[in-house]
Every structure is written in structure tokens, then in C-alpha cells.
C-alpha positions as CSV (number, residue, x, y, z in Angstrom):
1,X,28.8,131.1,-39.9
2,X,31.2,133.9,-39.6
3,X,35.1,132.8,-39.9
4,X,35.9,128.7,-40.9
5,X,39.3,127.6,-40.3
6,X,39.5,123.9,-40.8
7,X,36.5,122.8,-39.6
8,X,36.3,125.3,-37.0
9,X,33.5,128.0,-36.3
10,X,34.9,131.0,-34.4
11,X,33.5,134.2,-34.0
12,X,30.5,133.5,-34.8
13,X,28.1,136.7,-34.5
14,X,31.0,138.9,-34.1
15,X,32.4,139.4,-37.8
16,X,31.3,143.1,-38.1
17,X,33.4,143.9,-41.6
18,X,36.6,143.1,-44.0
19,X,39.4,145.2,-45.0
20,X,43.1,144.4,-47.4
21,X,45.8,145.6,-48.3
22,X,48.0,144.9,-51.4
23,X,51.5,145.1,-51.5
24,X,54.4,146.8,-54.1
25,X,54.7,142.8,-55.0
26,X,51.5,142.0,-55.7
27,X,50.8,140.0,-52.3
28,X,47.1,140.6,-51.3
29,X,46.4,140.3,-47.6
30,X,43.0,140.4,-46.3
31,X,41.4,140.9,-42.8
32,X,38.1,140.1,-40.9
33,X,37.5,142.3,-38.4
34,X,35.5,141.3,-35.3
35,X,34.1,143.1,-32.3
36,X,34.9,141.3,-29.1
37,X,32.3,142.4,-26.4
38,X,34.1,141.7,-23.2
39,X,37.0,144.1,-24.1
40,X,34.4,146.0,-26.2
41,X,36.6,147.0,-29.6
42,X,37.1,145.9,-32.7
43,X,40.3,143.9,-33.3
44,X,41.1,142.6,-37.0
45,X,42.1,138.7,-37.8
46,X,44.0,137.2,-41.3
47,X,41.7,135.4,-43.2
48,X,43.7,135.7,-46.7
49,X,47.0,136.0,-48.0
50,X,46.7,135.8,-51.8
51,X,50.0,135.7,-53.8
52,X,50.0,136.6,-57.9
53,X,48.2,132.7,-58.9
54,X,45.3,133.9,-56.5
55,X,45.7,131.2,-54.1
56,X,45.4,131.3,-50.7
57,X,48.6,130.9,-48.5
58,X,46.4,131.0,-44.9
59,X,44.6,127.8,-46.7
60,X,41.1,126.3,-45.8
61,X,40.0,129.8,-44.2
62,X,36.3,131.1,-45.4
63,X,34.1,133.6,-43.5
64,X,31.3,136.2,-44.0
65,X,30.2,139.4,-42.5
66,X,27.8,137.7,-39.8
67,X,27.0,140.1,-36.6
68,X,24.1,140.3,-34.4
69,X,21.7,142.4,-32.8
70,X,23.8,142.4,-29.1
71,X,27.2,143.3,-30.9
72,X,25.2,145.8,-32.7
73,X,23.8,147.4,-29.4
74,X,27.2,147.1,-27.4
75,X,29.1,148.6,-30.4
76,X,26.8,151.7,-30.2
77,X,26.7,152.0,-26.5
78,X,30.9,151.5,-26.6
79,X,30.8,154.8,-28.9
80,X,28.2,156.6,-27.2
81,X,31.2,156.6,-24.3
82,X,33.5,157.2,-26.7
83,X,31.7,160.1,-28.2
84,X,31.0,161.5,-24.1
85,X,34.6,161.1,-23.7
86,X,35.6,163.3,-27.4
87,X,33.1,165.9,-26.4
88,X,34.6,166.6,-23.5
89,X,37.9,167.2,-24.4
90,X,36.6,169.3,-27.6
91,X,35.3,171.4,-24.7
92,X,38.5,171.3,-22.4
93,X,40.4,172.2,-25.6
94,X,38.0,175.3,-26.5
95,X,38.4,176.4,-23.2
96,X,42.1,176.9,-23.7
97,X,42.1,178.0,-27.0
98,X,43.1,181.4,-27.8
99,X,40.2,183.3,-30.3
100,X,40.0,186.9,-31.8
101,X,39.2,189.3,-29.7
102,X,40.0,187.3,-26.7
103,X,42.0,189.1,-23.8
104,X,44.6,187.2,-23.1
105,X,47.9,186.6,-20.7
106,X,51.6,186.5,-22.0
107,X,52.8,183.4,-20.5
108,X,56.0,182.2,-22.3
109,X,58.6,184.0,-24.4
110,X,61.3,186.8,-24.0
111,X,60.5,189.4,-26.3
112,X,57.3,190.6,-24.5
113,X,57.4,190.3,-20.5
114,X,55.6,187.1,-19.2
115,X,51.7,188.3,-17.0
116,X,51.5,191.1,-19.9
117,X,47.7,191.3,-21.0
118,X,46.5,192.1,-24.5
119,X,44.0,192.3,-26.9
120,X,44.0,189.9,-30.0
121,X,43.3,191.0,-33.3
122,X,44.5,188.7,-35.8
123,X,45.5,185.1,-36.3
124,X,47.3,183.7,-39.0
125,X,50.5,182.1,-39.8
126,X,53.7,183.8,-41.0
127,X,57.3,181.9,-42.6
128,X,59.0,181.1,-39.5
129,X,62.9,181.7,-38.7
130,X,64.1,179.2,-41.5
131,X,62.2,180.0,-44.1
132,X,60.9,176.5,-44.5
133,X,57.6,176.0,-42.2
134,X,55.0,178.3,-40.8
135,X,54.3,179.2,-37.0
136,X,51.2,180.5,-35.8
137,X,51.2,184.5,-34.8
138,X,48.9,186.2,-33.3
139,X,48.6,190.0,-33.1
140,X,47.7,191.9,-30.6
141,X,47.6,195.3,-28.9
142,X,48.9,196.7,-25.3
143,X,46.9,198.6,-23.3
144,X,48.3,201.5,-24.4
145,X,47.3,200.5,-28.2
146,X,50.6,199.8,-29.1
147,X,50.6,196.5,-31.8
148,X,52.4,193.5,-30.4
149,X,52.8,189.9,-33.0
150,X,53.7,187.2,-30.8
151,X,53.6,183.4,-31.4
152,X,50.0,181.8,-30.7
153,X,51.7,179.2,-28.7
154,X,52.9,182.0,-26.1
155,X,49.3,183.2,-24.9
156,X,46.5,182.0,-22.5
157,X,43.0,183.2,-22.7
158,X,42.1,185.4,-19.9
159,X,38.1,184.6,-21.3
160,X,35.7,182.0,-19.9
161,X,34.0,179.9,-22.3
162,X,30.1,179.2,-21.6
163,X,29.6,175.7,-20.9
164,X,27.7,173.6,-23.4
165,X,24.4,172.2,-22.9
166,X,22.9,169.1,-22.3
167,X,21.3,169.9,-25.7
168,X,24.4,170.5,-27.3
169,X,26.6,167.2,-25.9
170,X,23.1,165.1,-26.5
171,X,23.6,166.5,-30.2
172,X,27.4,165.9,-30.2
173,X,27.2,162.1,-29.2
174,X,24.4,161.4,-31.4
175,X,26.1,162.3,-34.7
176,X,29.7,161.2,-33.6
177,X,27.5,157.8,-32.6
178,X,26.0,157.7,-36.4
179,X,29.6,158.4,-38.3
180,X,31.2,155.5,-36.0
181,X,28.5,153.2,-36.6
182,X,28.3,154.3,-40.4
183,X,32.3,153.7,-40.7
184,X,32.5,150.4,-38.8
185,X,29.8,148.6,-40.2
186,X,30.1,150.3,-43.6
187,X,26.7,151.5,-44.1
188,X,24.8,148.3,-43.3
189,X,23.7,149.0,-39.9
190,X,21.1,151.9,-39.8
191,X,19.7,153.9,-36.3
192,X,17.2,155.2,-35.1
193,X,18.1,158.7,-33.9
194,X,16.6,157.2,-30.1
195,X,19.2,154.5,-30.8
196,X,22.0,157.1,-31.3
197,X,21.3,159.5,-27.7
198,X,23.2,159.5,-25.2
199,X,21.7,157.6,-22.2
């Protein structure tokens, strides 16, 4: 059995955890959440609306964690994609990303002429012109050694990144595949690391 509404079975096999939430008044609402393995995510369903006496207000609803071995395996191959997808933006994003020491391009801004190269040195974050938040800064130097601070958001790397491994994405999916699995099933599904790889 996995969710009984009066009389009714439904999801049976697909009830993959619980979560609730409790309200300023008092008012206790609690969820089921299932996996549905055409559209291949998790989506959450009422089973509880408790007020202050403890009673029920959704009425003749009872269910219980109840998944199988298929949602298990479409779950983990549903974040293996998911994890494919992440790494490659991490790697799109590190690509971009301006580091110390990097040469790099002056492509926005007024104070320093846009196409200017430079060297970074330092990276960190300074008040900005209000006084109430901080911008990132980078400093750099000219060609001529002159020191330049700019705002990080102004540069573009002139570097090119190595591209990762096969080794290093395989390793990637695997443990992103193991925290997903850890956090949706809350620690009661547990796999082997040939379950986690990438296919």
C-alpha cells in the first residue's frame, strides 16, 4: 500500500518519502512525495492537515513510504542525467571564470579602456559606492606594471581551461548520483558505486 484515500490505492510503488510543515498557528500540514516515472521527477501530494486537536482535516487519508526496485533504478538514472547536465555547466562556468594570475581582457567599464589586457593579482571584495554591500574587485597590473583595481564583473579570461576527463565527469556524476539518492530517499536506499557511474 502506499497512499489510501477512501478506499482507494494510488501510487502504489511510487511513495519515495514524507515531508511537513507547521505553521505560526499551529496548523500541521504534511506531504507524500512520489516519483512519477513517465515525467520522471518527484512531485509531492497532501496526505495531512492536522489542526491544534490532532485531527485530520484531509480525513480517511493513510499511506507509507512504499517504493520499488524500477523507481529506484529510473530515479538514479534521472540524476545520473541530471548530474551530466550540472557537470557541464560547472565546466562552462570555470571556463569563464576569471582566477589569479589569469591574463585577462577589459571588456566593460569606463574607467579603464575596453580590449586593455592585464595581469590579475588579487581577488577580494571591497565596500562598494554606498557603503552598504560589497562588490567583487580584482586587481591587476598593465603591461607596463602599473596596478589597476577594477570590478571582477568587468574582465574576461584571455586563459583556456584544460578540459576534464572522462575520469573526472565519471567521478563527478557518481558522487552528485549518491547525494541525490541519499537526500531523496533519506538514507534508505544504498548503491553500489557500479550503480552510481555514469553509463
Amino acid at each position: 500500500m502506499a497512499i489510501r484515500e477512501k478506499g482507494e490505492t494510488r501510487y502504489a510503488g511510487q511513495v519515495i518519502g514524507t515531508w511537513d510543515h507547521t505553521w505560526a498557528d499551529g496548523m500541521l500540514e504534511e506531504y507524500a512525495v512520489v516519483w512519477d516515472p513517465v515525467e520522471h521527477k518527484s512531485k509531492d501530494i497532501q496526505v495531512g492537515y492536522y489542526g491544534s486537536d490532532g485531527c485530520n482535516l484531509c480525513g480517511g487519508v493513510s499511506w507509507e513510504i512504499d517504493f520499488t526496485d524500477e523507481i529506484v533504478r529510473d530515479v538514479v538514472e534521472t540524476e545520473k542525467k541530471h548530474g551530466a547536465a550540472a557537470f557541464d555547466e560547472m565546466i562552462e562556468r570555470q571556463k569563464h571564470t576569471v582566477l589569479k594570475g589569469d591574463r585577462v581582457r577589459v571588456a566593460r567599464g569606463r574607467k579603464v579602456p575596453k580590449g586593455t589586457e592585464l595581469t590579475v593579482f588579487w581577488i577580494g571584495e571591497r565596500p562598494d559606492y554606498m557603503g552598504y554591500n560589497t562588490e567583487k574587485i580584482a586587481g591587476c597590473r598593465d603591461d607596463a606594471g602599473n596596478k589597476v583595481w577594477i570590478k571582477y564583473d568587468y574582465l574576461e579570461t584571455l586563459e583556456v581551461r584544460p578540459e576534464p576527463t572522462e575520469g573526472q565527469k565519471h567521478k563527478f556524476i557518481e558522487g552528485y548520483v549518491k547525494s541525490q539518492v541519499d537526500s531523496i530517499f533519506g538514507g534508505r536506499v544504498a548503491l553500489t558505486g557500479e550503480e552510481r557511474k555514469a553509463g
